[in-house]
DRENDO-1510 file (C-alpha; in Angstrom, 1 decimal, always signed):
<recs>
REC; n; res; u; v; w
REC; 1; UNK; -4.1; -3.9; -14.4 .
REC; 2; UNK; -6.0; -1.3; -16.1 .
REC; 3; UNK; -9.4; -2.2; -18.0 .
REC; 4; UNK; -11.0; +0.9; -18.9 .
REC; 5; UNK; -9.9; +4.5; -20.0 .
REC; 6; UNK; -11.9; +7.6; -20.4 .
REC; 7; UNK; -10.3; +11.2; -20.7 .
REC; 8; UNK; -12.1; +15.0; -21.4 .
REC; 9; UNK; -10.8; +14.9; -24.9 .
REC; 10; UNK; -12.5; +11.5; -26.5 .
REC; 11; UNK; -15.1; +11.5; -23.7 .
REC; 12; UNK; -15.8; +8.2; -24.2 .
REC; 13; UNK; -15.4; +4.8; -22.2 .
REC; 14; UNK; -12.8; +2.0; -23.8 .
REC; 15; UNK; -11.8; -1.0; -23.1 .
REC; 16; UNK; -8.1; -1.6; -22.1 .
REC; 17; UNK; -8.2; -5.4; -22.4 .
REC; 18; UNK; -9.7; -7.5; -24.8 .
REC; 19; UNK; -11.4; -9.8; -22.4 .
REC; 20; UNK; -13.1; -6.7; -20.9 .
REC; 21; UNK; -14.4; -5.8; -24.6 .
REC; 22; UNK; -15.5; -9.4; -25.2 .
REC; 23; UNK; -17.3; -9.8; -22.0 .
REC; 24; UNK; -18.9; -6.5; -21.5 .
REC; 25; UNK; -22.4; -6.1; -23.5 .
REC; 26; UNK; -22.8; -2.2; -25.2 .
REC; 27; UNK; -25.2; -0.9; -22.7 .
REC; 28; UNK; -21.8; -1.3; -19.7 .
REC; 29; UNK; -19.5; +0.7; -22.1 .
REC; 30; UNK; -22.7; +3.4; -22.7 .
REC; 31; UNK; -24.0; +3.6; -19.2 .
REC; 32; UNK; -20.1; +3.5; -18.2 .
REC; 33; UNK; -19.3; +7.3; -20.8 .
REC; 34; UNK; -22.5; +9.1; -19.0 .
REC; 35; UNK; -21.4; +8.2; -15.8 .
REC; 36; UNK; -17.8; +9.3; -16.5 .
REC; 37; UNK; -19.0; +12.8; -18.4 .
REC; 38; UNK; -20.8; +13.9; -14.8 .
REC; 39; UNK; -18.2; +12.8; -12.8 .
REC; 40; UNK; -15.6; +15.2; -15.3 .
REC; 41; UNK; -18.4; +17.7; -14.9 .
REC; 42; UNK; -18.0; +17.1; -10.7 .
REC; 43; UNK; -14.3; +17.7; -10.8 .
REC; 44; UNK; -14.6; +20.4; -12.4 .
REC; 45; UNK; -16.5; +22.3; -10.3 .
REC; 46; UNK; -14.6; +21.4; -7.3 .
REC; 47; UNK; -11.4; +22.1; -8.5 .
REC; 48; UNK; -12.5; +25.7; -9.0 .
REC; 49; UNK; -14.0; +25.1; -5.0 .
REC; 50; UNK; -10.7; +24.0; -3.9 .
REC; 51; UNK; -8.8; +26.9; -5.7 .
REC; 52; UNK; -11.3; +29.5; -4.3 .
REC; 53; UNK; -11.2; +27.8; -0.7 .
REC; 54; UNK; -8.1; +27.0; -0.2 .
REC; 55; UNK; -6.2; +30.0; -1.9 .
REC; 56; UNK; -3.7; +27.6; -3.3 .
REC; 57; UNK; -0.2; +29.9; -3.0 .
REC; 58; UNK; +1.3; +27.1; -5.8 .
REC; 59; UNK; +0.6; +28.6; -9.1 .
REC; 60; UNK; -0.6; +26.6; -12.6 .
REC; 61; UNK; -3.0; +23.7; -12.8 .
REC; 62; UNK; -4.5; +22.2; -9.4 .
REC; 63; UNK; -5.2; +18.2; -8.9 .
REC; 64; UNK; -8.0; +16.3; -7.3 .
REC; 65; UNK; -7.9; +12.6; -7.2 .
REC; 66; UNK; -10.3; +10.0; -6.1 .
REC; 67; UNK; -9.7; +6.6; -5.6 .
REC; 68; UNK; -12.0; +4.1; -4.4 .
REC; 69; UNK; -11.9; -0.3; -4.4 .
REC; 70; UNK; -12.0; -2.7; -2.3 .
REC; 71; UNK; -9.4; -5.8; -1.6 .
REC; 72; UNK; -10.4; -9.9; -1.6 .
REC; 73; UNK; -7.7; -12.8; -1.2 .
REC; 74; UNK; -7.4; -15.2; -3.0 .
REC; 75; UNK; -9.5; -17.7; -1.4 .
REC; 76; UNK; -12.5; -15.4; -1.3 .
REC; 77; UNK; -12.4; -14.3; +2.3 .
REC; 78; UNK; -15.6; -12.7; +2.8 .
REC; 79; UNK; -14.0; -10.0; +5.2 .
REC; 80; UNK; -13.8; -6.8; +2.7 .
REC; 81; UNK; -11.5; -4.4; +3.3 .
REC; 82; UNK; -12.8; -1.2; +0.9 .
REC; 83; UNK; -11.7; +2.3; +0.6 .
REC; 84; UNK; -12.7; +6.0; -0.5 .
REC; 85; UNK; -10.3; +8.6; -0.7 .
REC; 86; UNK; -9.5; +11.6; -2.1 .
REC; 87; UNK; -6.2; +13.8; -2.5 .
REC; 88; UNK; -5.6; +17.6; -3.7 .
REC; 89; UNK; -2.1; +18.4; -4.7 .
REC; 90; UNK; -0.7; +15.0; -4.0 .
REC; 91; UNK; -2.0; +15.5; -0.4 .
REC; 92; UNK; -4.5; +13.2; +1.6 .
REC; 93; UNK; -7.9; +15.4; +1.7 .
REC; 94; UNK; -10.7; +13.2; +2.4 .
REC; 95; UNK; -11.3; +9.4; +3.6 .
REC; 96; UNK; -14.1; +7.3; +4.0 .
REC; 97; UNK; -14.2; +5.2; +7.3 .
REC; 98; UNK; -17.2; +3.0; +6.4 .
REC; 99; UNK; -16.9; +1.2; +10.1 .
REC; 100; UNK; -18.7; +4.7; +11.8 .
REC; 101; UNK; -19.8; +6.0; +8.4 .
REC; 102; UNK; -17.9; +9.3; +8.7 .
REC; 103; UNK; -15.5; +11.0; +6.9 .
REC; 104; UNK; -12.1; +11.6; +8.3 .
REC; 105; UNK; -10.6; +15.1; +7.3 .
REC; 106; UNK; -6.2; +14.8; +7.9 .
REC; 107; UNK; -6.0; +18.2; +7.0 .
REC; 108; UNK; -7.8; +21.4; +8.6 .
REC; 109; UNK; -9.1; +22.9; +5.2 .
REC; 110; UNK; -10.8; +19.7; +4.7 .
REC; 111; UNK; -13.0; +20.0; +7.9 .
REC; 112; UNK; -16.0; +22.1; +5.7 .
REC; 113; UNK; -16.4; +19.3; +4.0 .
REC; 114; UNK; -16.3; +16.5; +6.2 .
REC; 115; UNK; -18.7; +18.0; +8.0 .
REC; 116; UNK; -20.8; +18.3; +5.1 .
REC; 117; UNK; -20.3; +15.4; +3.7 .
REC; 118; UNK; -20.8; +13.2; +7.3 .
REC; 119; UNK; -24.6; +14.8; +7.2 .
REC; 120; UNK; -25.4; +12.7; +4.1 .
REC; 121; UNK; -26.4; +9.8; +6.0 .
REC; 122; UNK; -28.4; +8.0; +2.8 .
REC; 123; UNK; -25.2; +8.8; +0.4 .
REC; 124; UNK; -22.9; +6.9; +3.0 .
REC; 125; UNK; -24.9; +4.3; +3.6 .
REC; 126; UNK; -25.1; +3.6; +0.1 .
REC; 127; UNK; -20.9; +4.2; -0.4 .
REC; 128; UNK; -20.6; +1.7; +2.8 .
REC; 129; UNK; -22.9; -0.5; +0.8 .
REC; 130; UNK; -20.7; -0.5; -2.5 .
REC; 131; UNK; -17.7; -0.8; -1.3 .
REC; 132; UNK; -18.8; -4.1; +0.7 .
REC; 133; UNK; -21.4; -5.9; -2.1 .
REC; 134; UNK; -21.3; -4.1; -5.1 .
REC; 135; UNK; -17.6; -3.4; -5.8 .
REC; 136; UNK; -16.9; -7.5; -4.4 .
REC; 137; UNK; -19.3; -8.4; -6.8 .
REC; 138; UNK; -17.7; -6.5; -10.1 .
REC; 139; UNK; -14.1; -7.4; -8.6 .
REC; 140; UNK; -15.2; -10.9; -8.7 .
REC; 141; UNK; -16.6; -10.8; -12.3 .
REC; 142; UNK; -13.3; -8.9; -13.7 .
REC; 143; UNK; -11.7; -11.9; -12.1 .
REC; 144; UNK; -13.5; -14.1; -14.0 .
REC; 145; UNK; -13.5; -12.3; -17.1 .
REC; 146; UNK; -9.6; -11.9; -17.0 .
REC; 147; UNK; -8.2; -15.4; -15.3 .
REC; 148; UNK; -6.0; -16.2; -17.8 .
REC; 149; UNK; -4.1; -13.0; -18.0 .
REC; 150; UNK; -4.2; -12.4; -14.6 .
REC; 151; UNK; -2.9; -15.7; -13.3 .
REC; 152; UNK; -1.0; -16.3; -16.9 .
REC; 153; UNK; -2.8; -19.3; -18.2 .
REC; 154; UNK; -4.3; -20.5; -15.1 .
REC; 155; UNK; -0.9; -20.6; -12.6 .
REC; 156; UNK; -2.0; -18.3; -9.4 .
REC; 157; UNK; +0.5; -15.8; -8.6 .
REC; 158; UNK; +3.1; -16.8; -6.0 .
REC; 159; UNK; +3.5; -15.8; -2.8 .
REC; 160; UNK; +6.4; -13.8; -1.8 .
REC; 161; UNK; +8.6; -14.2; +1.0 .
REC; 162; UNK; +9.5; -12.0; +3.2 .
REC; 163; UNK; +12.7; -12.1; +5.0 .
REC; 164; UNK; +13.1; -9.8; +8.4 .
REC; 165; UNK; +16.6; -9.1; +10.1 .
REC; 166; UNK; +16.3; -8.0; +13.6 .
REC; 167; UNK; +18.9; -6.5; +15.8 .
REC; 168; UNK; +18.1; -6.2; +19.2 .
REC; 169; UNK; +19.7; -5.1; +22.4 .
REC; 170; UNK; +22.1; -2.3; +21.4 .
REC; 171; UNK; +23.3; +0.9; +22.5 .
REC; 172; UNK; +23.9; +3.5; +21.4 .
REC; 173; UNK; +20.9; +4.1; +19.2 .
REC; 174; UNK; +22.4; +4.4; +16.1 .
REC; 175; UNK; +23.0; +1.2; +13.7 .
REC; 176; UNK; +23.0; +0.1; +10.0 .
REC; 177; UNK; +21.5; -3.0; +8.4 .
REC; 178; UNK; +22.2; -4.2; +4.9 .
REC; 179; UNK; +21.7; -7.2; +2.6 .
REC; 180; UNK; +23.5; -9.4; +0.5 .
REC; 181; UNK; +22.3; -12.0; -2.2 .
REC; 182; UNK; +25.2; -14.1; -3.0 .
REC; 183; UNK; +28.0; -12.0; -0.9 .
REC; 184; UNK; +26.7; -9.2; -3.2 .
REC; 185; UNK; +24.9; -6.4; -1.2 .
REC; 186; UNK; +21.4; -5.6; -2.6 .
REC; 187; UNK; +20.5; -2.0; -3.6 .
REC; 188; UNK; +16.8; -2.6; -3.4 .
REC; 189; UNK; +14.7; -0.6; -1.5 .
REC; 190; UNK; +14.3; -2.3; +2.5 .
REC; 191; UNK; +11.8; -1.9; +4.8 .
REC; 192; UNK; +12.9; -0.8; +8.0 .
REC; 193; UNK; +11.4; +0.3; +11.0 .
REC; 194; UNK; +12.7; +3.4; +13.4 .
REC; 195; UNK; +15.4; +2.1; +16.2 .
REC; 196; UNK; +12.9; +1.2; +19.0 .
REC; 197; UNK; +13.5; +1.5; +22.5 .
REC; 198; UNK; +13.3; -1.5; +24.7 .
REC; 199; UNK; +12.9; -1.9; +28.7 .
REC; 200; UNK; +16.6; -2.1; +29.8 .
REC; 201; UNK; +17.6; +1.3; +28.1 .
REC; 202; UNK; +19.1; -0.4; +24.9 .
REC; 203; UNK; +17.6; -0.4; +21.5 .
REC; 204; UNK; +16.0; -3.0; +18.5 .
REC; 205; UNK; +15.4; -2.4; +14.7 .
REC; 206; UNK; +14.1; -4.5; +12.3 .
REC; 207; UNK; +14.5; -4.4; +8.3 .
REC; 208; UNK; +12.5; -6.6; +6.3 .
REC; 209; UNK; +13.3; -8.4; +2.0 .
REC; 210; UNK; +10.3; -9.6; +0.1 .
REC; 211; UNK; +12.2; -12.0; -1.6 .
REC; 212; UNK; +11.2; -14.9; -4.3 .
REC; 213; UNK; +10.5; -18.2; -2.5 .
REC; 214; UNK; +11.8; -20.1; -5.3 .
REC; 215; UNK; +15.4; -18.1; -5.1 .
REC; 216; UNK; +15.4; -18.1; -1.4 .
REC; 217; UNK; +18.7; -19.3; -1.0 .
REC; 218; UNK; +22.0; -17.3; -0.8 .
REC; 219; UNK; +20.4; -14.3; +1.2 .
REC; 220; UNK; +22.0; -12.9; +4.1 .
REC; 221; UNK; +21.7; -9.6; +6.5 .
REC; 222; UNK; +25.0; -7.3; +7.8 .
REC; 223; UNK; +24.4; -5.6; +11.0 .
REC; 224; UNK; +26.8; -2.5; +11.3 .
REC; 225; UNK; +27.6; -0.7; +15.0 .
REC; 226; UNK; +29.8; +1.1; +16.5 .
REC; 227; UNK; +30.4; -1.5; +19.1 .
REC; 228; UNK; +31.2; -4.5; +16.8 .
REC; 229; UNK; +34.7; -4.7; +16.2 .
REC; 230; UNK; +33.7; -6.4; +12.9 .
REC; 231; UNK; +30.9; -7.0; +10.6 .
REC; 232; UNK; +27.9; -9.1; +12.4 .
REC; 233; UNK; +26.5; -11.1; +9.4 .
REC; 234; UNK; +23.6; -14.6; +9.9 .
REC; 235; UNK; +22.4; -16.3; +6.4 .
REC; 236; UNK; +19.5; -17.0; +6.0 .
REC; 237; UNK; +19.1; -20.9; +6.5 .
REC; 238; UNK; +20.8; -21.9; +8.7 .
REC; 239; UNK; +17.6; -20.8; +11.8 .
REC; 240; UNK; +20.1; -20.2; +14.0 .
REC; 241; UNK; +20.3; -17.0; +16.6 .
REC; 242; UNK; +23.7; -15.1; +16.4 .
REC; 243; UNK; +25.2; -13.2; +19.1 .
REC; 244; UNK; +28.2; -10.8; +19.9 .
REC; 245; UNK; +29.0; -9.8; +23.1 .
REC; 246; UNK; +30.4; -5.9; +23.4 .
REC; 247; UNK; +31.6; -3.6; +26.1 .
REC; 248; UNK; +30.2; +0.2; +25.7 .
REC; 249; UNK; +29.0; +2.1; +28.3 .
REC; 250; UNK; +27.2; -2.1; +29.3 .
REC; 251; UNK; +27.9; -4.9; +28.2 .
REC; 252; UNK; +24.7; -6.1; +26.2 .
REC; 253; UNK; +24.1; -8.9; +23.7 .
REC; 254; UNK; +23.8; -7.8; +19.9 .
REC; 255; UNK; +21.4; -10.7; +18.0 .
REC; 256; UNK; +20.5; -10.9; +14.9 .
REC; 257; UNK; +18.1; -13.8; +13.4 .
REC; 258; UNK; +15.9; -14.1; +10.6 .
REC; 259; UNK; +12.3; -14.2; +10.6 .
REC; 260; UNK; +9.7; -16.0; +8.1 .
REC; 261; UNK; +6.8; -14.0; +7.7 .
REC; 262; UNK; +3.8; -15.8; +4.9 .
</recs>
């Protein structure tokens, strides 16, 4: 959700919800525009760094992002999980491990400035120190500010399910897994992992659905190989293992069950 805006053009810091305008007192939203003006003035001269640097073979306007936050559940769990990051051209440049207070550089480019940026002990220290007090404490005021839009008049969000289908001693490697809600196959993007090996030479894969909790009936998972002389479908529900016994170059058990995962 976003609750402020500032661009080159107004150069000025605005509210984007009116609980953030309501809550935040004049010296926020004028402290807030001169920090925003350097940090245009920052990107400025590092885009021109990058270009120079880098000698950029893709022609017209250059990007560098930064994104920075930090995560808390919804119980308040004091362990922080907070990041610092930035990209140029849509690819990862820089990131902030604040464990080992060091930058880590994915690209080679990006090595200068790792280096130089991992000898500013006192500026890390301080970003380590954000990221686990400071940013909490802001994320827990927004929170505050903003309950009732964020957790629409008081209801908390609610937590997803997430259904996994795994298929498990098969050979050869390749296999298909789909899913159907109410006998009609989803086109919603799964998340699957690679067709792992396991220790008898034959093969698992699992694809996971993030599903409604409330609507968590009717769902069910296809498993497609070129061993099964059909279909191998299991419904969710039921908590019951499938299996299918085939004859390729072994004989091996194909199962498929569904997983609950909070």
């Amino acid at each position: 959700m976003q609750i402020d805006y500032y661009d080159s053009i107004n150069q000025k810091k605005e509210s984007r919800q009116t609980w953030m305008k309501e809550n935040m007192d004049p010296d926020y939203w004028e402290k807030g525009t001169k920090s925003r003006k350097s940090k245009e003035q920052w990107f400025k001269v590092n885009v021109r760094i990058l270009e120079n640097s880098l000698l950029s073979l893709i022609s017209g306007p250059h990007v560098l992002q930064w994104m920075h936050g930090c995560t808390l559940d919804e119980d308040n769990n004091e362990k922080v999980q907070g990041y610092d990051q930035y990209s140029y051209d849509g690819n990862d440049f820089l990131s902030f491990d604040k464990n080992d207070l060091q930058w880590v550089a994915p690209m080679q480019p990006a090595v200068v400035t790792k280096q130089k940026w991992d000898g500013e002990k006192i500026l890390n220290q301080y970003t380590k120190g954000y990221l686990e007090n400071e940013c909490i404490d802001w994320l827990k005021k927004f929170l505050g500010y903003g309950e009732r839009d964020i957790y629409r008049s008081g209801k908390r969000p609610r937590k997803s399910l997430t259904l996994t289908c795994m298929a498990t001693g098969f050979y050869p490697k390749t296999i298909h897994i789909h899913w159907y809600k109410d006998k009609q196959r989803l086109s919603e993007e799964m998340n699957s992992t690679w067709a792992l090996p396991n220790n008898d030479n034959t093969f698992q894969l699992r694809s996971s659905l993030e599903i409604d909790p409330v609507e968590g009936k009717g769902y069910s998972c296809e498993v497609l190989h070129g061993s099964l002389p059909e279909p191998l479908f299991t419904h969710w529900g039921k908590r019951q293992q499938l299996a299918h016994v085939a004859q390729c170059i072994y004989v091996w058990t194909v199962q498929c069950h569904l997983l609950q995962l909070e």
